[in-house]
Kinemage of the C-alpha trace (Angstrom):
@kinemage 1
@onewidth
@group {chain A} dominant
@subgroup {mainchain}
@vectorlist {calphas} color= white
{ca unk a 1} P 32.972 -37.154 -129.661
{ca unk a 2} L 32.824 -40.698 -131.119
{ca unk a 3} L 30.890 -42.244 -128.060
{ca unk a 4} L 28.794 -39.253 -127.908
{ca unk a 5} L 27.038 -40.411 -131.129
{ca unk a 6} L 27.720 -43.895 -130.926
{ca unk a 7} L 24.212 -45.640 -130.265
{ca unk a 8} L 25.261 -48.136 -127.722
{ca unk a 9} L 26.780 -46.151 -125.380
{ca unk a 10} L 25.586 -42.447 -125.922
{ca unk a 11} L 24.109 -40.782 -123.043
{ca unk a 12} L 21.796 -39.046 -125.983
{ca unk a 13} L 20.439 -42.406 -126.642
{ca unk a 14} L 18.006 -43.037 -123.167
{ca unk a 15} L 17.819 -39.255 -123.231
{ca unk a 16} L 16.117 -38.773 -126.038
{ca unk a 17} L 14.128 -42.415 -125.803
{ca unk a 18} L 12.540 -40.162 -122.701
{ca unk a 19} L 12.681 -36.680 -124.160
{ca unk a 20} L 10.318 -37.682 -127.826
{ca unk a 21} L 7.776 -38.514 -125.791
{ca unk a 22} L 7.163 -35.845 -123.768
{ca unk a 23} L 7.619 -33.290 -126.193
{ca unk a 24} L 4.886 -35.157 -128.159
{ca unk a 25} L 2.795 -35.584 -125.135
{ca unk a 26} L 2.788 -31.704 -124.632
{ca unk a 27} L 1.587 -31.109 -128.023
{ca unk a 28} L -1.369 -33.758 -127.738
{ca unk a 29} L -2.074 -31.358 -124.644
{ca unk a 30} L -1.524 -28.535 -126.904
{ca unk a 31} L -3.761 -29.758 -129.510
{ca unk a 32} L -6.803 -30.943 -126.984
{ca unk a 33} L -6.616 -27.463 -125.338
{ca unk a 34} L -6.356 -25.270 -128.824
{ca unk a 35} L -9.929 -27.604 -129.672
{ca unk a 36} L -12.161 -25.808 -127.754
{ca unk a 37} L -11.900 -22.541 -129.116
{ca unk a 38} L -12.942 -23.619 -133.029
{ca unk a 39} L -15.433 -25.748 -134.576
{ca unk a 40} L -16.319 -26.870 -137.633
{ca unk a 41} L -13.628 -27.438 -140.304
{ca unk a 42} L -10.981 -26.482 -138.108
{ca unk a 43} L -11.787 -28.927 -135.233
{ca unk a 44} L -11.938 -31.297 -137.717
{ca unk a 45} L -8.319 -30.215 -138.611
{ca unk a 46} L -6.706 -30.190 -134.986
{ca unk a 47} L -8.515 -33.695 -133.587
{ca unk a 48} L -6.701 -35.348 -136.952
{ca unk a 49} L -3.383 -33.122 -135.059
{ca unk a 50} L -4.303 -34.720 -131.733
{ca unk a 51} L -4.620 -38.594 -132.964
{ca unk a 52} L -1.516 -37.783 -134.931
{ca unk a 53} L 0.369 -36.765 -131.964
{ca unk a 54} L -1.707 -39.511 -129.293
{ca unk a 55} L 0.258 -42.325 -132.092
{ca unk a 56} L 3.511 -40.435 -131.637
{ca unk a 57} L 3.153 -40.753 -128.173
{ca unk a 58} L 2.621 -44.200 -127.821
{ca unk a 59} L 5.349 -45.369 -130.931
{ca unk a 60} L 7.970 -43.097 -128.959
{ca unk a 61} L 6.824 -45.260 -125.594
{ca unk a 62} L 7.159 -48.731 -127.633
{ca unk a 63} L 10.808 -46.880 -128.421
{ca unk a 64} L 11.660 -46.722 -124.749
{ca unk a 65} L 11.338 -50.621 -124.195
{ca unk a 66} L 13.084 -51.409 -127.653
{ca unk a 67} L 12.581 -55.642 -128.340
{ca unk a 68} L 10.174 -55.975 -125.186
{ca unk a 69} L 12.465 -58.729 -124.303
{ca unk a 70} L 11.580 -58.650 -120.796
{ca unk a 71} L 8.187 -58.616 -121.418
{ca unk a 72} L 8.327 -61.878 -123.534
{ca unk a 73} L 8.593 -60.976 -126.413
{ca unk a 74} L 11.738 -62.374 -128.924
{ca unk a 75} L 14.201 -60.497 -131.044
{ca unk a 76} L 12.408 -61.206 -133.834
{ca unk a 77} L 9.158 -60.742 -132.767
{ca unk a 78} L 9.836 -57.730 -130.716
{ca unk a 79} L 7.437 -54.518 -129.581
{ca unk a 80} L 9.185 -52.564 -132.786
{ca unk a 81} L 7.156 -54.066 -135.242
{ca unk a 82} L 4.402 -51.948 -132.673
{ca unk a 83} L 6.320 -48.835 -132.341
{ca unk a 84} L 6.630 -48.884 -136.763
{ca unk a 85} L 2.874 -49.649 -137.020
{ca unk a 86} L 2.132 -46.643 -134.816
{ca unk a 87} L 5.054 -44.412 -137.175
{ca unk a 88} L 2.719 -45.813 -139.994
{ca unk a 89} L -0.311 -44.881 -138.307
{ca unk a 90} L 1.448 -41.430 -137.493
{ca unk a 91} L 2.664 -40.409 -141.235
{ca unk a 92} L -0.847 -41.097 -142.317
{ca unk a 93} L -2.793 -38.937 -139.559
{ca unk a 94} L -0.373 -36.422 -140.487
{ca unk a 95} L -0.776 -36.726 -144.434
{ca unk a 96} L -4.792 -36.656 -143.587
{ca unk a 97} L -4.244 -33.509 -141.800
{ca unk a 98} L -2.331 -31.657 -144.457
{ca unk a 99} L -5.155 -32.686 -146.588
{ca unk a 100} L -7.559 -31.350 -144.656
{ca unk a 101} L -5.745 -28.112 -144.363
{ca unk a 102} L -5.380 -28.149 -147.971
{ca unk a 103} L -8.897 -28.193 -148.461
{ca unk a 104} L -9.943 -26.309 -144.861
{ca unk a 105} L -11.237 -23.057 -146.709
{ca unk a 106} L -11.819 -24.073 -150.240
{ca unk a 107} L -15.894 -22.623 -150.864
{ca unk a 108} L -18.335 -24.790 -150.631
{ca unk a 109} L -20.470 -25.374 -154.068
Protein backbone atom coordinates (compact mmCIF):
# COMPACT_ATOMS: atom_id res chain seq x y z
CA UNK A 1 0.00 0.00 0.00
CA UNK A 2 3.01 2.22 0.85
CA UNK A 3 4.38 2.36 -2.84
CA UNK A 4 0.96 2.72 -4.07
CA UNK A 5 0.93 6.31 -2.69
CA UNK A 6 4.43 6.93 -2.64
CA UNK A 7 5.08 9.69 -5.42
CA UNK A 8 8.18 8.31 -6.92
CA UNK A 9 7.21 5.12 -7.71
CA UNK A 10 3.28 5.00 -7.80
CA UNK A 11 1.77 3.77 -10.87
CA UNK A 12 -1.09 6.57 -9.88
CA UNK A 13 1.51 9.13 -10.40
CA UNK A 14 1.95 9.05 -14.66
CA UNK A 15 -1.65 7.89 -14.50
CA UNK A 16 -3.13 10.62 -13.32
CA UNK A 17 -0.31 13.20 -14.94
CA UNK A 18 -2.37 11.71 -18.22
CA UNK A 19 -5.83 11.25 -16.79
CA UNK A 20 -6.27 15.49 -15.42
CA UNK A 21 -5.94 16.41 -18.63
CA UNK A 22 -8.27 14.71 -20.44
CA UNK A 23 -10.93 14.92 -18.10
CA UNK A 24 -10.39 18.72 -18.35
CA UNK A 25 -10.11 18.59 -22.04
CA UNK A 26 -13.65 16.92 -22.21
CA UNK A 27 -15.18 19.59 -20.25
CA UNK A 28 -13.58 22.50 -22.45
CA UNK A 29 -15.50 20.33 -25.17
CA UNK A 30 -18.36 20.27 -22.89
CA UNK A 31 -18.37 23.87 -22.29
CA UNK A 32 -17.77 24.99 -26.22
CA UNK A 33 -20.68 22.64 -27.19
CA UNK A 34 -23.25 23.75 -24.16
CA UNK A 35 -22.34 27.66 -25.84
CA UNK A 36 -24.38 27.50 -28.61
CA UNK A 37 -27.59 26.97 -27.19
CA UNK A 38 -27.59 30.42 -24.82
CA UNK A 39 -26.65 33.90 -25.26
CA UNK A 40 -26.42 36.75 -23.47
CA UNK A 41 -25.51 36.59 -19.75
CA UNK A 42 -25.19 33.03 -19.79
CA UNK A 43 -22.66 32.77 -22.69
CA UNK A 44 -20.93 35.19 -20.97
CA UNK A 45 -20.96 32.72 -17.97
CA UNK A 46 -19.85 29.40 -19.83
CA UNK A 47 -16.90 31.11 -22.25
CA UNK A 48 -15.37 32.38 -18.58
CA UNK A 49 -16.08 28.07 -17.90
CA UNK A 50 -14.30 27.33 -21.17
CA UNK A 51 -10.99 29.66 -20.63
CA UNK A 52 -11.12 28.29 -17.12
CA UNK A 53 -10.97 24.81 -18.24
CA UNK A 54 -8.58 25.70 -21.77
CA UNK A 55 -5.83 26.93 -18.53
CA UNK A 56 -6.50 23.64 -16.78
CA UNK A 57 -5.71 21.96 -19.74
CA UNK A 58 -2.60 23.35 -20.54
CA UNK A 59 -1.20 23.64 -16.49
CA UNK A 60 -2.15 19.77 -16.29
CA UNK A 61 0.10 19.37 -19.77
CA UNK A 62 3.09 21.56 -18.17
CA UNK A 63 2.36 18.74 -15.19
CA UNK A 64 3.12 15.89 -17.54
CA UNK A 65 6.76 17.17 -18.41
CA UNK A 66 7.44 18.24 -14.66
CA UNK A 67 11.11 20.50 -14.68
CA UNK A 68 11.22 20.49 -18.66
CA UNK A 69 14.66 19.28 -18.11
CA UNK A 70 14.93 17.82 -21.40
CA UNK A 71 13.72 20.63 -23.00
CA UNK A 72 16.44 22.93 -21.44
CA UNK A 73 15.18 24.13 -18.96
CA UNK A 74 17.03 23.84 -15.14
CA UNK A 75 15.68 22.65 -11.84
CA UNK A 76 15.29 25.85 -10.80
CA UNK A 77 14.03 27.41 -13.61
CA UNK A 78 11.79 24.64 -14.63
CA UNK A 79 8.24 24.56 -16.80
CA UNK A 80 6.40 24.51 -13.10
CA UNK A 81 6.73 27.96 -12.50
CA UNK A 82 4.35 27.68 -16.09
CA UNK A 83 2.10 25.00 -14.99
CA UNK A 84 1.47 27.41 -11.33
CA UNK A 85 0.96 30.55 -13.48
CA UNK A 86 -1.69 28.72 -15.49
CA UNK A 87 -3.27 27.22 -11.71
CA UNK A 88 -3.19 31.07 -11.01
CA UNK A 89 -4.71 31.93 -14.15
CA UNK A 90 -7.24 28.96 -13.50
CA UNK A 91 -8.47 29.94 -9.75
CA UNK A 92 -9.11 33.36 -11.10
CA UNK A 93 -11.26 32.37 -14.34
CA UNK A 94 -13.01 30.28 -11.97
CA UNK A 95 -13.54 33.02 -9.14
CA UNK A 96 -14.72 35.40 -12.27
CA UNK A 97 -17.17 32.83 -13.15
CA UNK A 98 -18.77 32.37 -9.78
CA UNK A 99 -19.06 36.04 -9.90
CA UNK A 100 -20.72 36.16 -12.82
CA UNK A 101 -23.13 33.53 -11.75
CA UNK A 102 -23.61 35.42 -8.69
CA UNK A 103 -24.75 38.27 -10.47
CA UNK A 104 -26.21 36.22 -13.83
CA UNK A 105 -29.97 37.10 -12.98
CA UNK A 106 -29.83 39.98 -10.63
CA UNK A 107 -32.56 42.78 -12.56
CA UNK A 108 -31.26 45.18 -14.37
CA UNK A 109 -31.99 48.97 -13.02
Amino acid sequence: MDSLFNYETSPLNPALKVIIPLIFLVALAFYYHTQKYYSEKIRVFIDILILFALFAVFAGIFRVFTDGTEFGFTEDYSMRWFQSLLMVAEAGCFCVAGYTMLHLFEEES
